[in-house]
N, C-alpha and C positions, 0 to 999 in steps of 0.2 A: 527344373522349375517350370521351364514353358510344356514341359508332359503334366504337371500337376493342372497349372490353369487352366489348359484346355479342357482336363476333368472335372475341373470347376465350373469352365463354362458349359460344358454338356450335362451336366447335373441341375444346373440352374434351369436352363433350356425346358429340360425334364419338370422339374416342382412348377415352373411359369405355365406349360403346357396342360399340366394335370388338371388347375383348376378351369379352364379353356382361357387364359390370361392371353391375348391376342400380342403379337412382338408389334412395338410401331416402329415399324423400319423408316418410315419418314425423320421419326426423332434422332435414331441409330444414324444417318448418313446426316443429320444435322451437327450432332457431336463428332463424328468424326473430322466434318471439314471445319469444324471449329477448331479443332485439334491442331489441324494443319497450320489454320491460319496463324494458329500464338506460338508456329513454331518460326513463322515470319516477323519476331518481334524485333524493334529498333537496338538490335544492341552490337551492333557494326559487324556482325557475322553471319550478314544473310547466305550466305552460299556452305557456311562449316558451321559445328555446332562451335555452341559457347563450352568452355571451361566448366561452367559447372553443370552443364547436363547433367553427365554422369553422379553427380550427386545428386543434384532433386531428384533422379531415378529411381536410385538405391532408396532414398529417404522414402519415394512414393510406396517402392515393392516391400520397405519395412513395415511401413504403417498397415499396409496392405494383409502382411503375415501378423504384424502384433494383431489386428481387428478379425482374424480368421480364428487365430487361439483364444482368444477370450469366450468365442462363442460358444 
């Protein structure tokens, strides 16, 4: 699965590129340390993940393949 994505993202990469679609990397390192930050949330497990990580995961990488096959 993480050899598919990366095909995904180098593809994408590719179609952004073609039309001269400029990357904003300022936005890209915005989302990221966003990312970070809500993985700092109040739920008494700042140092280990929560219990259900692992599912909103799985639930994200579903939604993720159910909206890749529709297209």
């Amino acid at each position: 699965m993480a050899e598919e994505t990366a095909e995904n993202r180098d593809s994408l990469r590719v179609i952004m590129t073609a039309p001269d679609v400029p990357a904003r990397w300022p936005r890209v390192a915005v989302r990221r340390q966003a990312e970070r930050t809500a993985r700092g949330k109040l739920n008494g497990r700042l140092v280990r993940r929560s219990p259900l990580s692992d599912i909103l995961e799985l639930a994200a990488m579903r939604l993720g393949v159910e909206g890749k096959t529709s297209l």
